[in-house]
C-alpha positions in Angstrom: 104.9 129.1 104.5 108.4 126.7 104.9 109.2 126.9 108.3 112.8 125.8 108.1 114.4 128.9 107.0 116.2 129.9 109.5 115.6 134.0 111.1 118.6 135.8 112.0 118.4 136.2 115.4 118.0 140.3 116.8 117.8 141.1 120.2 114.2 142.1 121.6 115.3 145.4 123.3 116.2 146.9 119.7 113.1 145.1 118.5 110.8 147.6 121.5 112.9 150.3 120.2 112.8 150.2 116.6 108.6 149.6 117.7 108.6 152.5 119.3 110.1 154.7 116.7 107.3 153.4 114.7 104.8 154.8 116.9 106.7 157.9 117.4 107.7 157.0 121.0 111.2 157.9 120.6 113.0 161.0 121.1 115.8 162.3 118.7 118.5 160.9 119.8 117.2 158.0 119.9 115.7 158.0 116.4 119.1 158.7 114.8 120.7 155.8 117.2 118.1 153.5 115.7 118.9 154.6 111.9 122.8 154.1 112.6 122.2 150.2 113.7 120.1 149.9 110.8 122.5 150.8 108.5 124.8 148.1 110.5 121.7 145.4 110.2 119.6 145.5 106.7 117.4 142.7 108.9 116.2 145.6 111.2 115.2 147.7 108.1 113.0 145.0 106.8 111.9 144.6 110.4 111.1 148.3 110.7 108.9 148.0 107.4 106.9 144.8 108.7 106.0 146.7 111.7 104.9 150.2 109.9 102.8 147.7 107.6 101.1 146.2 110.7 100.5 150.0 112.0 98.6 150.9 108.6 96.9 147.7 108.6 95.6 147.8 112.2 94.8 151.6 111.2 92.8 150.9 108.5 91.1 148.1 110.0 89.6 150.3 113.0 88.6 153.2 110.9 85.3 153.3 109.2 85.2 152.6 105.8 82.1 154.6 105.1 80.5 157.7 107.1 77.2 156.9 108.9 74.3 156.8 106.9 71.2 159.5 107.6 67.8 160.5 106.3 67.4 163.5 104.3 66.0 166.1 107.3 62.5 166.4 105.5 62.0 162.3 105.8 63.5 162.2 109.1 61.2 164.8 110.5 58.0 162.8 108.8 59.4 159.7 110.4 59.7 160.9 113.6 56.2 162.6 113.5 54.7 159.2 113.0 56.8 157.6 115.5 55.8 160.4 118.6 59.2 160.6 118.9 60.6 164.0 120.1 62.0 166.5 117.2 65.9 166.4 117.2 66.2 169.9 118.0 64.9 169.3 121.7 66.5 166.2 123.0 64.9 165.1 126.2 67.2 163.5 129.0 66.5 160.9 131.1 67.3 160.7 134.6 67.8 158.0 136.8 66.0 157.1 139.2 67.5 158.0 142.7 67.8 155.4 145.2 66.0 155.2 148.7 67.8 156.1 151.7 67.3 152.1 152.5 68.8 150.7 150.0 72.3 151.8 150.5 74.6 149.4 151.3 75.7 151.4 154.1 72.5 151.2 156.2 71.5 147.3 154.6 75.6 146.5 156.6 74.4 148.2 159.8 70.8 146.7 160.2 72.0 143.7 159.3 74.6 144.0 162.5 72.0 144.8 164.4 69.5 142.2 163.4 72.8 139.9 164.0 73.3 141.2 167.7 69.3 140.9 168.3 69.6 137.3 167.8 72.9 136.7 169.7 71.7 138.4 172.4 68.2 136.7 172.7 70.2 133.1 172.6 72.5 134.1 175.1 69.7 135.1 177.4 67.4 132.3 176.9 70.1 129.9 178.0 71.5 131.9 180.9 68.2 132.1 182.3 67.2 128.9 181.6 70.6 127.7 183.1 69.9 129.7 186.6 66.3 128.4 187.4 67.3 124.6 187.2 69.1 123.5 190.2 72.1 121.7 190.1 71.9 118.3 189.4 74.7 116.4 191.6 72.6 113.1 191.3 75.3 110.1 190.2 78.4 112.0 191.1 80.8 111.8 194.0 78.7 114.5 196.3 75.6 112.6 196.2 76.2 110.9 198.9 78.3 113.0 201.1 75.7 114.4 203.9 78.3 114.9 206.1 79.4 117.9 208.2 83.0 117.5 209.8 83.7 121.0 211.5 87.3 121.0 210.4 88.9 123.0 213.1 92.5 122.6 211.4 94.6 120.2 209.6 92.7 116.6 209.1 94.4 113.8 211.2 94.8 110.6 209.8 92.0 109.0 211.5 89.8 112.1 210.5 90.6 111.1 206.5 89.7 107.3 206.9 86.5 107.9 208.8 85.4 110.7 205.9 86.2 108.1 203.3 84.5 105.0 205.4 81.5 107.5 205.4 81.4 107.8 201.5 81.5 104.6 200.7 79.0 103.3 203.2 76.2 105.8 201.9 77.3 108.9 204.3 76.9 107.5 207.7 79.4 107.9 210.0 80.3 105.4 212.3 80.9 106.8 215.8 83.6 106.7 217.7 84.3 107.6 221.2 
């Protein structure tokens, strides 16, 4: 098909409306609105057609072309003898089976929390306990040295601070003084 003809140009809200008079969308009114702009437009009559051809096409092509094919009763009954297969006159229905009370996602959500909570809770135990039965190790910080007791009776004096700090650094003996 030659591309470069050029197509008049119509506006697509006419287009949706002249579709839906197609399809039997649009009310009266509307319908008789429609047929006075294509008397205006002979474009939109030969768009109206293309569209009604496309609806009978698409029509066609989803129906059937032939009914479904069957046995003749007496064959279909002698089949199905052979087969085992239930006569057609007593269908039998099968059920599904129901689910256990387990299954549901309801209950698998909840034990999983739980099983979740178990665990947490058994961690956090196991290192608080473990935690509370080892004593505190002080060994290579400031306070390791520090075996002194100052009764501190109020405010520390000057003299008070330097001997507390001679102390630390000479391994926690404090030098006397009278």
């Amino acid at each position: 098909m030659n591309d470069n003809i050029p197509h008049p140009w119509t506006d697509p809200a006419l287009e949706a409306r002249i579709v839906a008079g197609v399809l039997g969308e649009s009310s009266d009114f509307e319908k008789a609105e429609l047929d006075r702009v294509m008397e205006e437009n002979p474009e939109l009559v030969i768009f109206k057609r293309r569209i009604e051809a496309v609806r009978n096409l698409v029509g066609a092509a989803s129906r059937p072309s032939t009914p479904a094919r069957r046995m003749s009763e007496p064959r279909r009954r002698q089949l199905l003898a052979k087969l085992g297969a239930p006569a057609a006159g007593s269908p039998k229905m099968r059920t599904l089976p129901r689910p256990r009370w387990w299954t549901s996602p309801t209950i698998l959500s909840v034990a999983d929390c739980l099983i979740f909570g178990a665990v947490l809770f058994t961690l956090s135990t196991s290192v608080l306990f473990q935690a509370s039965q080892e004593p505190p190790d002080f060994e290579g910080s400031c306070f390791a040295s520090a075996n002194v007791s100052v009764p501190i009776d109020g405010p520390m004096s000057g003299e008070q601070i330097q001997r507390a700090l001679d102390a630390s650094s000479s391994g926690g003996k404090l030098a006397s003084t009278s």
